[in-house]
C-alpha positions in Angstrom: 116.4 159.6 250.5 113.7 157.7 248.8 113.1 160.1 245.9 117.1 160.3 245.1 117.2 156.9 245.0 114.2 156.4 242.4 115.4 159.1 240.4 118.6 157.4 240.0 117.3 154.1 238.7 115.1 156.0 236.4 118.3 157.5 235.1 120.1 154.4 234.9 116.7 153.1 233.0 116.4 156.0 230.5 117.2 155.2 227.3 120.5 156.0 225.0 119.9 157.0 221.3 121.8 154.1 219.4 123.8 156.5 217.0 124.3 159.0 219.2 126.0 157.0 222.1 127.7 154.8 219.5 130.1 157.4 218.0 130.4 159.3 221.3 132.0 156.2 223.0 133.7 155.2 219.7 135.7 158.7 220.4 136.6 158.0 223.7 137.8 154.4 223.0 139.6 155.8 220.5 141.3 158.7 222.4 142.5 155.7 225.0 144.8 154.1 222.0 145.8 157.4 220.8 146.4 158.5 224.0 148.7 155.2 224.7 150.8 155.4 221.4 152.0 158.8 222.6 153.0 156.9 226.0 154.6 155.1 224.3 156.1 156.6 221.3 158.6 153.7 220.1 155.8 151.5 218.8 154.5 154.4 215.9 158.3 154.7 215.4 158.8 151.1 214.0 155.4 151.6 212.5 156.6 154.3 210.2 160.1 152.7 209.6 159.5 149.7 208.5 157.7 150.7 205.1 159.9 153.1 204.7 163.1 150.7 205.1 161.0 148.8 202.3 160.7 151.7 200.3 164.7 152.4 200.3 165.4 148.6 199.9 163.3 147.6 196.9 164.2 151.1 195.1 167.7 150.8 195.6 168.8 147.6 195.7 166.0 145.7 193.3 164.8 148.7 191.4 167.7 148.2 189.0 167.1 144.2 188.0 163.1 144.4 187.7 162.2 146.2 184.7 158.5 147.3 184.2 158.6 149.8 181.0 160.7 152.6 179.5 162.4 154.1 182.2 164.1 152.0 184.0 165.0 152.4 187.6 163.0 155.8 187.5 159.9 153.9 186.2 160.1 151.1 188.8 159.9 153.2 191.7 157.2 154.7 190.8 155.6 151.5 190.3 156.7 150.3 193.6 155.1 153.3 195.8 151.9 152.3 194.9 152.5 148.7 195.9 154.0 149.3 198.6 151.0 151.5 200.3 148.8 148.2 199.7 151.7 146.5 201.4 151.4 149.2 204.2 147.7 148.7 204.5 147.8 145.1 205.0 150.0 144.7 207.6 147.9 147.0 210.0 146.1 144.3 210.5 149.1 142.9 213.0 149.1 145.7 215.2 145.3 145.7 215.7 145.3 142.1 216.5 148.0 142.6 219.1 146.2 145.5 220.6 143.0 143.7 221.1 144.6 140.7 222.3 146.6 142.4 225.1 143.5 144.3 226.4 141.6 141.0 226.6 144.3 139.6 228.4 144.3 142.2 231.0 140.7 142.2 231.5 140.4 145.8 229.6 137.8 144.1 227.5 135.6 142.9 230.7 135.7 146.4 231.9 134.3 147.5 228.7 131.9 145.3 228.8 130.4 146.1 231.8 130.0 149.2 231.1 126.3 151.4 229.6 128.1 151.6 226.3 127.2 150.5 222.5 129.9 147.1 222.6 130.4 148.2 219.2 131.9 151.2 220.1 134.6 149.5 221.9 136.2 148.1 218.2 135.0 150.9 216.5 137.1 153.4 218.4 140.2 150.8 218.5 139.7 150.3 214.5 139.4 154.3 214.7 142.5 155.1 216.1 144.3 152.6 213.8 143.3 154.2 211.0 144.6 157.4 212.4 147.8 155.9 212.9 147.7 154.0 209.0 146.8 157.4 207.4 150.1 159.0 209.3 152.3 156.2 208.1 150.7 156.6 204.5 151.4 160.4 204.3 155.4 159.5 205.8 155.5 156.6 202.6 154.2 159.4 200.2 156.7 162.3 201.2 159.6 158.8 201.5 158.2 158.2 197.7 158.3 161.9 196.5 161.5 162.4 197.8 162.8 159.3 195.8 161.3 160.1 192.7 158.0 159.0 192.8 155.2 161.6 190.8 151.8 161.5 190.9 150.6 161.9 187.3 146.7 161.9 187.8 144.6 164.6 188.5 143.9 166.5 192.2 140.2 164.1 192.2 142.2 160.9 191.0 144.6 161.1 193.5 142.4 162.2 196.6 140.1 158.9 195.8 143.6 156.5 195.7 143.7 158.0 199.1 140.8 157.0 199.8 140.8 153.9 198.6 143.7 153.1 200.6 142.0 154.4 203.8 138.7 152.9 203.1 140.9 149.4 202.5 143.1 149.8 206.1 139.8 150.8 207.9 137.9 147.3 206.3 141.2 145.2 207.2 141.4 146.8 210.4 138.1 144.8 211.4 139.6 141.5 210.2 142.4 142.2 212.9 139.9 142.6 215.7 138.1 139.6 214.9 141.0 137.5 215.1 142.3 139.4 218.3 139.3 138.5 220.1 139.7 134.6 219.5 143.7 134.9 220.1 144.7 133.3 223.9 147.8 135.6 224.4 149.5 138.4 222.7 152.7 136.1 221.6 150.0 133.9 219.3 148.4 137.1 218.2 151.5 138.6 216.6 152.3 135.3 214.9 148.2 135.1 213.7 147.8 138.5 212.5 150.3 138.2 210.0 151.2 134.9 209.2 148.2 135.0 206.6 149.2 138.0 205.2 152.4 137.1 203.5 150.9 135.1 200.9 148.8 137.6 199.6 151.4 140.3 200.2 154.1 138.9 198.6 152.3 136.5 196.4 151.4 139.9 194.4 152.0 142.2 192.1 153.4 144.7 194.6 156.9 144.2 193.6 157.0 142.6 190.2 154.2 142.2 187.4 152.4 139.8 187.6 153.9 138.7 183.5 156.9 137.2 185.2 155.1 135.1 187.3 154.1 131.0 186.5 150.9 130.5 184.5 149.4 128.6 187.6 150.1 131.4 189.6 148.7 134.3 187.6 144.8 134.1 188.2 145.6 133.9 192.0 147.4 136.9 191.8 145.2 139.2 189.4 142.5 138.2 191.8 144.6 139.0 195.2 143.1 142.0 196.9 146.3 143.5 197.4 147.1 143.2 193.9 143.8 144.9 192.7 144.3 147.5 195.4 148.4 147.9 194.1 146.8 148.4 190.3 144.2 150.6 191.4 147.1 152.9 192.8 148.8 152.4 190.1 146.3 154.0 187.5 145.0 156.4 189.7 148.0 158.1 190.1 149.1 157.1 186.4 152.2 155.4 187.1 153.8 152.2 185.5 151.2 149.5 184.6 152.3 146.7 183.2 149.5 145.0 181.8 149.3 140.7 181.4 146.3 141.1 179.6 142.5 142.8 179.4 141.2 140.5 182.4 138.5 141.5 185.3 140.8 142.7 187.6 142.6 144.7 185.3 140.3 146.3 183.5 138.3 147.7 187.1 140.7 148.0 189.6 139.1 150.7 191.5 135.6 149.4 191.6 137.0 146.0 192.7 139.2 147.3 195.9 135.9 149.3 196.6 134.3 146.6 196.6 137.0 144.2 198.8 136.8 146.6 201.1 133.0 146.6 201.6 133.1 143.2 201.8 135.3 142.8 204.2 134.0 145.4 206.1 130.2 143.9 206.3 131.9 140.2 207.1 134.0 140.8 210.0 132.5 144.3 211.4 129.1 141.9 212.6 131.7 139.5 213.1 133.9 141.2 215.4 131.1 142.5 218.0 129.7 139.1 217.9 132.9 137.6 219.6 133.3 141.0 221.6 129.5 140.1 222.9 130.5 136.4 223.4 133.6 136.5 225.0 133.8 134.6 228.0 130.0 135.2 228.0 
């Protein structure tokens, strides 16, 4: 009985390899949320419909009163595709922030916790799976755009790093989301939080107009707005409409600067994130 029980503790006591353990557990927290958004398949439904609905709208009902180059209506929506996959990719950040706040709530979090597993595993495999679910609405947006009239003009290279620029981008924002869900007190102020700071840079952008036909004041804000550089990045990657307001920073390296928003916000709120997942309640 003895020698069972020390060779148990010296189980318990032997070490994990870091990496090893970390993406293992990442899988399995991320094939809990996949496993749950198949349970419960209405919440990837209004996922994927509500970009789309913006898709039709601004197309169809605006596309005709915003002009951005010879072309016309033809021309904006293929300047609105791209703009409206940075749209897309900022507002995962809501559904992220909701998730973690709920399994806080419900003591999912604590049970994690208390378990022999890497704590950064546990937002790694939730940021995981909400990648997985971003990249599924971005592929519905790009068949909703192709089937509009939206053409990707680039090359097979150009167009596989837009994608994943806007993957790299959802996976970075995805972070920001967990690090506000873990400081949220209820699911109700989570969904308010997670996107009540993303209209302004949503909207105050040049997803759905250039940025020429904004105020003066306004401009620098906007060639500056992530979203916008990650919209313009889209933009000439897959070589559609860019109206151009001048030969400024942001215009001139699109690419390189959403790369490099994305790291950023990636090396913020990643330490960030399993700091208040460590903390919590601690």
């Amino acid at each position: 009985m003895s020698a069972v029980t020390e060779t148990s503790l010296n189980l318990q006591a032997a070490p994990r390899p870091k990496l090893g353990w970390l993406i293992t557990d990442s899988m399995s927290v991320s094939r809990r949320h996949l496993l749950k958004i198949t349970r419960v398949p209405e919440s990837l439904f209004f996922a994927l419909i509500q970009p789309v609905m913006f898709v039709l709208l601004f197309a169809f009902v605006f596309g005709g009163a915003i002009n951005v180059g010879p072309g016309g209506a033809q021309a904006y929506r293929e300047y609105l595709i791209p703009g409206i996959l940075a749209q897309t990719v900022m507002f995962a950040v809501a559904g992220i922030t909701v998730g973690i706040t709920e399994d806080a709530g419900k003591g999912i979090m604590d049970r994690f916790r208390s378990l022999p597993m890497r704590p950064g595993a546990v937002l790694a495999g939730h940021t995981l799976a909400s990648l997985l679910q971003n990249t599924l609405v971005i592929g519905i947006l790009s068949v909703t755009g192709l089937a509009i009239g939206w053409r990707i003009h680039g090359t097979f290279g150009e167009a596989a790093l837009a994608y994943l620029m806007f993957a790299m981008f959802a996976y970075a924002i995805t972070w920001v989301g967990a690090w506000i869900g873990l400081h949220m007190p209820n699911s109700e102020v989570a969904g308010t939080a997670g996107l009540a700071w993303i209209f302004p840079f949503t909207f105050a952008s040049n997803i759905f107009t250039p940025v020429a036909t904004m105020p003066g004041w306004l401009q620098p804000f906007v060639l500056w707005n992530p979203v916008s550089c990650l919209a313009l990045a889209g933009r000439t990657l897959f070589h559609n409409p860019v109206p151009m307001l001048g030969h400024s920073f942001p215009e001139r390296y699109p690419v390189e600067l959403s790369f490099g928003y994305a790291i950023l916000l990636l090396a913020i709120f990643a330490p960030l994130a399993v700091r208040a997942f460590k903390n919590r309640n601690a």
